[in-house]
C-alpha positions as CSV (number, residue, x, y, z in Angstrom):
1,X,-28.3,35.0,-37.4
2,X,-28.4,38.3,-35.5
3,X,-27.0,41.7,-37.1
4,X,-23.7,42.5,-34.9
5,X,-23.1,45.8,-34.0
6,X,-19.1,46.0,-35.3
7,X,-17.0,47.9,-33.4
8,X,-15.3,51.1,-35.9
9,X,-11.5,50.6,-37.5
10,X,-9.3,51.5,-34.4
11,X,-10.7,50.4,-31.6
12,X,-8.5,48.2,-29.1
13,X,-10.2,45.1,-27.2
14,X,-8.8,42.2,-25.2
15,X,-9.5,38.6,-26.8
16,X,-10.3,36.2,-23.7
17,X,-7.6,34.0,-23.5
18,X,-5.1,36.5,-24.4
19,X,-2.5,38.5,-22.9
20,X,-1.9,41.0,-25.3
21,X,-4.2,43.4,-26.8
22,X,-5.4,44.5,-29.8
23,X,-6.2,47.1,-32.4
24,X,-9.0,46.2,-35.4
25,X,-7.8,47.4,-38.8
26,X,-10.7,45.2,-40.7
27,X,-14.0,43.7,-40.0
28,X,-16.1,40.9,-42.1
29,X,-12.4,39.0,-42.7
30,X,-12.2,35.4,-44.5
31,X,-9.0,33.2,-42.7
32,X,-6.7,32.4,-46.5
33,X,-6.3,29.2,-43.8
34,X,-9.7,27.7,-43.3
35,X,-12.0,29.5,-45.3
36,X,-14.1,30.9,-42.1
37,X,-15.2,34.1,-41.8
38,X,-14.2,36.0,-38.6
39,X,-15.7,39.5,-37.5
40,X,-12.5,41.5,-37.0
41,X,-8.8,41.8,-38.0
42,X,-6.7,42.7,-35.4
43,X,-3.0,43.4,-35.0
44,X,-1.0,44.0,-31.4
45,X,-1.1,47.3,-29.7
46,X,0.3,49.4,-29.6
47,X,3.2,47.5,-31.9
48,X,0.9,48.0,-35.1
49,X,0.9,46.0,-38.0
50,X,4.5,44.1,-38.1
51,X,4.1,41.7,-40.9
52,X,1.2,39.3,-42.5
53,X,1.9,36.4,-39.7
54,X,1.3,38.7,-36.9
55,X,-2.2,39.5,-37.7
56,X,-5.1,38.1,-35.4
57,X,-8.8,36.9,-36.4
58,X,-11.5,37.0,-34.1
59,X,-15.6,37.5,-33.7
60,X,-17.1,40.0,-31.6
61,X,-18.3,37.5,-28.9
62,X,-14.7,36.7,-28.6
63,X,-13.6,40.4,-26.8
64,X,-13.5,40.5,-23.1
65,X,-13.0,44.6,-22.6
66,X,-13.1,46.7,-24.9
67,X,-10.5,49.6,-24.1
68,X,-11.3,52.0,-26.8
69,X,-13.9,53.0,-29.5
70,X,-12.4,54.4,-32.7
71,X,-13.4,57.0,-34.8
72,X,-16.9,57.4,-35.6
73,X,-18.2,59.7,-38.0
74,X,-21.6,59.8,-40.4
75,X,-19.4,57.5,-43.1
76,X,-18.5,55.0,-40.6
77,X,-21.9,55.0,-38.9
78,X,-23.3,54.5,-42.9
79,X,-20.4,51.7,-43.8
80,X,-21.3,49.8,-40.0
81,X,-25.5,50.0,-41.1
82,X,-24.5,48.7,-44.8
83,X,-22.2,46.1,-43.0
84,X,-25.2,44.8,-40.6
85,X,-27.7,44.5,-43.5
86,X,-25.4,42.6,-46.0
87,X,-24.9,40.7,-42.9
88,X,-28.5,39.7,-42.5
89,X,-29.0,39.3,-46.1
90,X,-28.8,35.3,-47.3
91,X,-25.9,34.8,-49.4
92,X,-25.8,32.4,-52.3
93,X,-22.6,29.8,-52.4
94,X,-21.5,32.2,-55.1
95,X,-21.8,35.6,-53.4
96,X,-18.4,36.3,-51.5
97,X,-17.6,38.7,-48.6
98,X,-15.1,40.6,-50.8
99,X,-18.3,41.3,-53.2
100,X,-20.5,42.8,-50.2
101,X,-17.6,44.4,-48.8
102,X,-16.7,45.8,-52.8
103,X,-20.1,46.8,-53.0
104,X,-20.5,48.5,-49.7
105,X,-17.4,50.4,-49.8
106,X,-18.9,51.7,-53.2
107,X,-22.6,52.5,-51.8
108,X,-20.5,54.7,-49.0
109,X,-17.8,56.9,-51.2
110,X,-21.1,57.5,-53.7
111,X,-23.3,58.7,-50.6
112,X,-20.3,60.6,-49.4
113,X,-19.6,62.2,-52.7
114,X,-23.5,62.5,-53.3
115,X,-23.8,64.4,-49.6
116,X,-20.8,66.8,-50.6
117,X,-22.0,68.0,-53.8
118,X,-25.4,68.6,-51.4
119,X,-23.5,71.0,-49.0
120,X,-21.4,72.8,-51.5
121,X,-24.9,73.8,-53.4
């Protein structure tokens, strides 16, 4: 499987096959439904978030236009490179997405924290 290069939190795309567009608020998301894992969370924009049932789950070959790239900064270039490698990595049965995603989101505030304490000395 190839590494996908995951659009940042905020950006809005068009799903083919949809009228409405929408704004990604997660990537790397598991459906509660079916089990399957999707590459992005998405709600409607520019309504937001309006409740649980009104989220959408899609993959990245699923976006027709993209409309616009969110914020991208050295964390979120860092979390998107730690996203791709888990993402290449073979996962056992056992190993969940909520673990990688866990993990990276630790790996990320400790670099962060790490490159702080590196500019304040």
């Amino acid at each position: 499987m190839a590494a996908k290069n995951y659009l940042p939190i905020g950006s809005i795309v068009l799903v083919k096959d949809s009228a409405k567009r929408f704004m990604i608020y997660g990537r790397r998301q598991v459906s509660v439904t079916d089990n399957k894992e999707y590459d992005y969370i998405g709600c409607m924009y520019p309504e937001g978030f309006l409740n649980s049932k009104k989220v959408f789950l899609f993959n990245h070959e699923d976006i027709q236009m993209i409309y616009f790239i969110g914020f991208q900064d050295v964390e979120e270039l860092h979390f998107r490179t730690l996203l791709k490698d888990a993402r290449t990595r073979e996962k056992t049965a056992d190993d969940g997405v909520a673990d990688v995603a866990e993990e990276t989101t630790e790996n990320v505030a400790e670099n962060v924290a790490d490159n702080a304490e590196s500019e304040v000395e």
